[in-house]
Every structure is written in C-alpha cells, then in structure tokens.
TORPA-4810 file (N, C-alpha, C, O; in nm, 3 decimals):
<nodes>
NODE_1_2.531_1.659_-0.193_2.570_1.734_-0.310_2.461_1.827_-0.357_2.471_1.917_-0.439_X
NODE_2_2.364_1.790_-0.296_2.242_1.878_-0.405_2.236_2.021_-0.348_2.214_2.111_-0.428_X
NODE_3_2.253_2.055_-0.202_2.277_2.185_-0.160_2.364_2.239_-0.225_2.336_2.353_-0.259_X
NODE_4_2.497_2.186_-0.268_2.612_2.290_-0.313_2.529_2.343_-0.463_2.523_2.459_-0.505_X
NODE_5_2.473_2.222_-0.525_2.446_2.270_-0.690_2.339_2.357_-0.649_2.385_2.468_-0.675_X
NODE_6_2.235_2.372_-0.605_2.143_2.470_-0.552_2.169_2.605_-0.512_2.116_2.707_-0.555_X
NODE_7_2.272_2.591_-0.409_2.320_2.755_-0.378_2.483_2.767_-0.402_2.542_2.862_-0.350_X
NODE_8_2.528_2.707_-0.453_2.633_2.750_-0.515_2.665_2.772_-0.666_2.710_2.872_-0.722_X
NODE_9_2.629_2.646_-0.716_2.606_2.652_-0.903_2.448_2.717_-0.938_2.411_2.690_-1.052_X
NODE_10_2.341_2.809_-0.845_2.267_2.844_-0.904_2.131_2.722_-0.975_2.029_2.754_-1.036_X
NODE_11_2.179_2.582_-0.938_2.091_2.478_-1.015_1.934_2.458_-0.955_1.940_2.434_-0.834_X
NODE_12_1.810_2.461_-1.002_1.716_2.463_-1.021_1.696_2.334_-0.881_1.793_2.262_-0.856_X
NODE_13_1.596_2.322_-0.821_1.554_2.211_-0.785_1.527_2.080_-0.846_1.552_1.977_-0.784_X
NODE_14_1.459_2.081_-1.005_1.461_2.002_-1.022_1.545_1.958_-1.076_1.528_1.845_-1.121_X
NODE_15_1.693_2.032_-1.099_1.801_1.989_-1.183_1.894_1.921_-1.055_1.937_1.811_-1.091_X
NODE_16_1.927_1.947_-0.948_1.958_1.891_-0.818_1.895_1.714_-0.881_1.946_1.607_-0.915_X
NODE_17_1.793_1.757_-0.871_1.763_1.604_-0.815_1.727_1.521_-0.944_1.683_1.405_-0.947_X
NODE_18_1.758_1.614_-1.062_1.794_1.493_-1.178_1.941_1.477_-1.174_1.959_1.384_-1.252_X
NODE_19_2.071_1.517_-1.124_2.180_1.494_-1.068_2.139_1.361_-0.980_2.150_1.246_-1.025_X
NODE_20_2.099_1.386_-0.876_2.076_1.286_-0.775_2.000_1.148_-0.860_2.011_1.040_-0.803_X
NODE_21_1.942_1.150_-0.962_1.889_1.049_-1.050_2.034_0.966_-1.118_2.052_0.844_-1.130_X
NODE_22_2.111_1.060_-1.148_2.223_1.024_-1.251_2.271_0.957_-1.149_2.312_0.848_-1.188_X
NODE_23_2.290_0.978_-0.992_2.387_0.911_-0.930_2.352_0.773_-0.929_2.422_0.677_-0.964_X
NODE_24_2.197_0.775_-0.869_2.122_0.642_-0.824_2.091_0.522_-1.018_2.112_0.401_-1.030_X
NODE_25_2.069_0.564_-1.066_2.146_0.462_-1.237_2.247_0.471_-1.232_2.289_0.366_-1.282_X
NODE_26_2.338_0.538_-1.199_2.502_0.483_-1.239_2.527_0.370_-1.165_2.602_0.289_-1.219_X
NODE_27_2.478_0.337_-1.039_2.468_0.260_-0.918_2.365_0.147_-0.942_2.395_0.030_-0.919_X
NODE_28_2.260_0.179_-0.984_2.155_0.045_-0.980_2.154_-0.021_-1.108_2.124_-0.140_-1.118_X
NODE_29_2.189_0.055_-1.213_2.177_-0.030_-1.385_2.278_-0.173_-1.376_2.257_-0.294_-1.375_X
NODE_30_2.408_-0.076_-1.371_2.517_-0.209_-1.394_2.528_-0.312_-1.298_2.578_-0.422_-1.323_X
NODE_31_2.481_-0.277_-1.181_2.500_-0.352_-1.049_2.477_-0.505_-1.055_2.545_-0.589_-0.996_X
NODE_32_2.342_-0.534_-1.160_2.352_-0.710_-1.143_2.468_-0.799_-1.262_2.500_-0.918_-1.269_X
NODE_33_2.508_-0.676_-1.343_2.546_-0.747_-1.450_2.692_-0.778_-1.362_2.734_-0.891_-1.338_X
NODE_34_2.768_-0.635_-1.315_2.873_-0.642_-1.237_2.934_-0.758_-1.135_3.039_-0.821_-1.123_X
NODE_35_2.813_-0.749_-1.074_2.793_-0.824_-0.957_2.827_-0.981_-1.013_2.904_-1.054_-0.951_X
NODE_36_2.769_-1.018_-1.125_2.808_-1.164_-1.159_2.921_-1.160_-1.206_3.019_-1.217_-1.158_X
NODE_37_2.918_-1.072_-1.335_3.099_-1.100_-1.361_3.195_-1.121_-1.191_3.252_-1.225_-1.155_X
NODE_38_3.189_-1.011_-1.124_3.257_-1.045_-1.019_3.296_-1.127_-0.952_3.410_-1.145_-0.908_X
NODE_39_3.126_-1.232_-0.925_3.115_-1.314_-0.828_3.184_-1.453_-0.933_3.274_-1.520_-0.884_X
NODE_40_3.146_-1.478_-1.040_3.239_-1.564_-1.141_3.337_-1.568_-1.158_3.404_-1.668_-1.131_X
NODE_41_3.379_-1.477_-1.200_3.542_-1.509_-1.242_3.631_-1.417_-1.147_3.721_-1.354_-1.201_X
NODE_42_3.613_-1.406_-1.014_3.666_-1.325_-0.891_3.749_-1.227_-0.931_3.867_-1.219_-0.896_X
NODE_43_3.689_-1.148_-1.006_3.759_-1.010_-1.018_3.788_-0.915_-0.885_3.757_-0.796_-0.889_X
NODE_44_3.838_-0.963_-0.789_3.877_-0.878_-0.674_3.904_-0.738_-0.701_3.858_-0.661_-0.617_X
NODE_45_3.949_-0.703_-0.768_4.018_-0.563_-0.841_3.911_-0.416_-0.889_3.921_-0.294_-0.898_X
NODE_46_3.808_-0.529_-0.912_3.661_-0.451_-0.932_3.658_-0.369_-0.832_3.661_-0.249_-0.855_X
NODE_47_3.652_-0.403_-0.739_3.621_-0.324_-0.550_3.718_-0.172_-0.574_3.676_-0.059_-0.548_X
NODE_48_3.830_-0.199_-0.619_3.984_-0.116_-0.583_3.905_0.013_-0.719_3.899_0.134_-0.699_X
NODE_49_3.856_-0.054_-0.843_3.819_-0.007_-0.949_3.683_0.080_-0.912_3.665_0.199_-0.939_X
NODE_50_3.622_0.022_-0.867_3.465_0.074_-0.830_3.511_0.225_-0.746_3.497_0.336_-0.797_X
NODE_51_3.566_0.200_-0.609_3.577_0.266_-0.585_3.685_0.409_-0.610_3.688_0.516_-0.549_X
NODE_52_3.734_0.378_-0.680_3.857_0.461_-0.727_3.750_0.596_-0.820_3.737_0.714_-0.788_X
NODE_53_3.689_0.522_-0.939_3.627_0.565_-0.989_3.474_0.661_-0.937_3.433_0.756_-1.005_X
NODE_54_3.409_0.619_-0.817_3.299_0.698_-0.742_3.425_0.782_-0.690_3.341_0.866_-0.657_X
NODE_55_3.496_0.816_-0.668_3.556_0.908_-0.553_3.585_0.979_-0.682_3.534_1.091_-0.687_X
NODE_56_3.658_0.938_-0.794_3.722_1.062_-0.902_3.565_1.118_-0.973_3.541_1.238_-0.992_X
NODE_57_3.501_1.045_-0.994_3.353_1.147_-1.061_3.275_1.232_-0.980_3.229_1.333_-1.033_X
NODE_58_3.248_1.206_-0.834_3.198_1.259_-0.710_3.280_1.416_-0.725_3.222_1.522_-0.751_X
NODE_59_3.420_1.400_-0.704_3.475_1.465_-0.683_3.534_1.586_-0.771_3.580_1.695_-0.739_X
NODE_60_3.509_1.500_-0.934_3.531_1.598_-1.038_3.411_1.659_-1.107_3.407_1.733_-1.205_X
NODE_61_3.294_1.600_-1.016_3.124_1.686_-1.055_3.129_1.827_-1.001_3.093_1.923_-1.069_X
NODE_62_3.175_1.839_-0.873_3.185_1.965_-0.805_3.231_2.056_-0.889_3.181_2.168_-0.883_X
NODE_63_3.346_2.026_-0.994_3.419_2.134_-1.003_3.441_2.133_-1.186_3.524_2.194_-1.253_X
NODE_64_3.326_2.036_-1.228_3.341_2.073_-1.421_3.247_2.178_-1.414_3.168_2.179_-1.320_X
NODE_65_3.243_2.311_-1.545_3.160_2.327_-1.554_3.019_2.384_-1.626_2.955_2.489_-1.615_X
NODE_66_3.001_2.255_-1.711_2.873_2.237_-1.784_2.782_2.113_-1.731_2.827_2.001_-1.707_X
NODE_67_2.658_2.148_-1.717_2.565_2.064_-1.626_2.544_1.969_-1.679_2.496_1.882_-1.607_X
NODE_68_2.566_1.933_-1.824_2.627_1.812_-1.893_2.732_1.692_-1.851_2.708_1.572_-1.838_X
NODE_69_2.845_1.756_-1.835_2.949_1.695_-1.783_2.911_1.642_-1.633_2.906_1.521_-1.615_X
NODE_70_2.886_1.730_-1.525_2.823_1.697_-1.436_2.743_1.581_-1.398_2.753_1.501_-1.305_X
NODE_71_2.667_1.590_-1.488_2.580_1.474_-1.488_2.589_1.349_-1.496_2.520_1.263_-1.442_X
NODE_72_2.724_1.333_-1.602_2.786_1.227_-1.698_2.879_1.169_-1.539_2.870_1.053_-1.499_X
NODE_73_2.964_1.281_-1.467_3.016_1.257_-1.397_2.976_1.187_-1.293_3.056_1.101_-1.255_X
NODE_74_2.842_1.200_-1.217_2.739_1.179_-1.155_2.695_1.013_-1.183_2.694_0.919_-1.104_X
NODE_75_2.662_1.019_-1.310_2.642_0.900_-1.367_2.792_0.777_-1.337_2.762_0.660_-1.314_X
NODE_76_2.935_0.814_-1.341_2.981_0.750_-1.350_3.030_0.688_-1.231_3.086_0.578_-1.222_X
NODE_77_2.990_0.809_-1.094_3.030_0.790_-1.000_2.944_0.688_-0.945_2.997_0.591_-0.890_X
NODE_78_2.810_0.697_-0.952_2.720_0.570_-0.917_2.766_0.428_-0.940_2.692_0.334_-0.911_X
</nodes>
C-alpha cells in the first residue's frame, strides 16, 4: 500500500509509513486481549469478523479521501 499513497495520493514518505504504523497497532494492541476472549468463551465468529473487517478497511483506505480517515481505516484493518 505505501507505493500507491506515495505516487498516487502524492503522500510524503513519512506519512506512508505512519499509515503502515496505523496498520501494525490495529493488529498488535487488541491482539492479546482478543485472543483470550476468543480462546475462552470460543467465539468462532471472531475469525469470519476479523477478517471481514481487514478486507473492508484495507480496501476502503485506497479510496476515502482525507488522510485522516485513511488512517482510522488502516487502523481498523489491522
């Protein structure tokens, strides 16, 4: 993703890769809390949820556009 925001949205280098920050916390913050609810009370559905949700923020970062939203999106897709 960071090539398209670079030469397509015009985004700075270091704004690329504070994107690429938003992805990697959306992904590592919730992960242990997740991970137990899951593994406890077998929320199977989480998986169907998790991923539903990285594919719709991934996919709706490309195309909002304020580098705000982006980000948020970024964040949620992690």
């Amino acid at each position: 993703m960071a090539p398209h925001f670079v030469l397509e949205r015009h985004s700075s280098y270091l704004g690329a890769s504070g994107l690429a920050m938003a992805a990697t916390l959306g992904s590592a913050m919730p992960q242990l809390v997740i991970g137990v609810l899951a593994d406890l009370r077998q929320l199977r559905w989480m998986a169907s949820l998790g991923l539903s949700l990285a594919g719709t923020g991934a996919g709706l970062a490309g195309v909002v556009p304020a580098n705000g939203l982006v980000w948020l999106m970024l964040l949620a897709s992690g």
